[in-house]
C-alpha positions in Angstrom: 109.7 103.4 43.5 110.6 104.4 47.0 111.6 102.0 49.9 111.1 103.8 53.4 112.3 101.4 56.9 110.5 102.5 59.7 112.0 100.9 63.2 109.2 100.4 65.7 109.6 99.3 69.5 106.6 98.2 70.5 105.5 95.1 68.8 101.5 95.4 68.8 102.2 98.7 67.3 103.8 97.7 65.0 101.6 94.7 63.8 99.5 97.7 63.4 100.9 99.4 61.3 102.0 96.8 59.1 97.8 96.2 58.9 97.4 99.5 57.9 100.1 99.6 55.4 98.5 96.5 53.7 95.3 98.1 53.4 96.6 101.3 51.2 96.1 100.8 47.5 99.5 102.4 46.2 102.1 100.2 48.8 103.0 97.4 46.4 105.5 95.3 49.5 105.3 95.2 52.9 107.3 93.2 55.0 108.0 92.9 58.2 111.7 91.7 59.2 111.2 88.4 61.8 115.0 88.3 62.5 115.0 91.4 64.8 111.8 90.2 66.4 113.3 87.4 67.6 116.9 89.1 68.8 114.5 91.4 70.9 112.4 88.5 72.4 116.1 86.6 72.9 117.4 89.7 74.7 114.5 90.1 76.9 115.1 85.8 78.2 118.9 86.6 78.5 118.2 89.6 80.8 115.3 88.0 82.8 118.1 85.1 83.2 120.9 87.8 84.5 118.1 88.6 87.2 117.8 85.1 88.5 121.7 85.1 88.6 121.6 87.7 91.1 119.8 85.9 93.9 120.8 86.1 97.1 123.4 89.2 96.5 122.0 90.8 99.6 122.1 87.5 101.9 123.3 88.2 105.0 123.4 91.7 104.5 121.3 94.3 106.7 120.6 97.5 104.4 117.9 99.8 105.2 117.0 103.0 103.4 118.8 105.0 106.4 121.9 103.3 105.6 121.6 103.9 101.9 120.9 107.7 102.6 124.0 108.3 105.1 126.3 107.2 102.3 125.0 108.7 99.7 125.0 111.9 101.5 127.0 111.7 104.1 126.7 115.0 107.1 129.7 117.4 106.8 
């Protein structure tokens, strides 16, 4: 018996694949593994949170896209 781990970013596609997996006659196990799921999902809220952390960085700050552009590439 072989045992094959197949690592799949995008969630719907890979409840699709574990569908079609199921539906083959000669794969005896399939499981999918829960714990990484939810790391990914816990991940996503800690970064959404490290956003939100960042308001009001540019408070009392003019920037314009000039002003961006003569320091990135200053005139020699």
């Amino acid at each position: 018996m072989q045992q094959i781990v197949v690592e799949v970013e995008d969630v719907s596609k890979a409840e699709m694949l574990l569908e079609l997996l199921k539906a083959l006659n000669f794969v005896n196990v399939v499981k999918a593994s829960e714990k990484e799921h939810l790391q990914a999902n816990t991940t996503t809220l800690q970064e959404a949170s490290d956003f939100f952390s960042l308001a009001g960085l540019w408070e009392n700050r003019e920037v314009s896209l000039e002003s961006i552009r003569q320091k990135a590439w200053p005139k020699k």
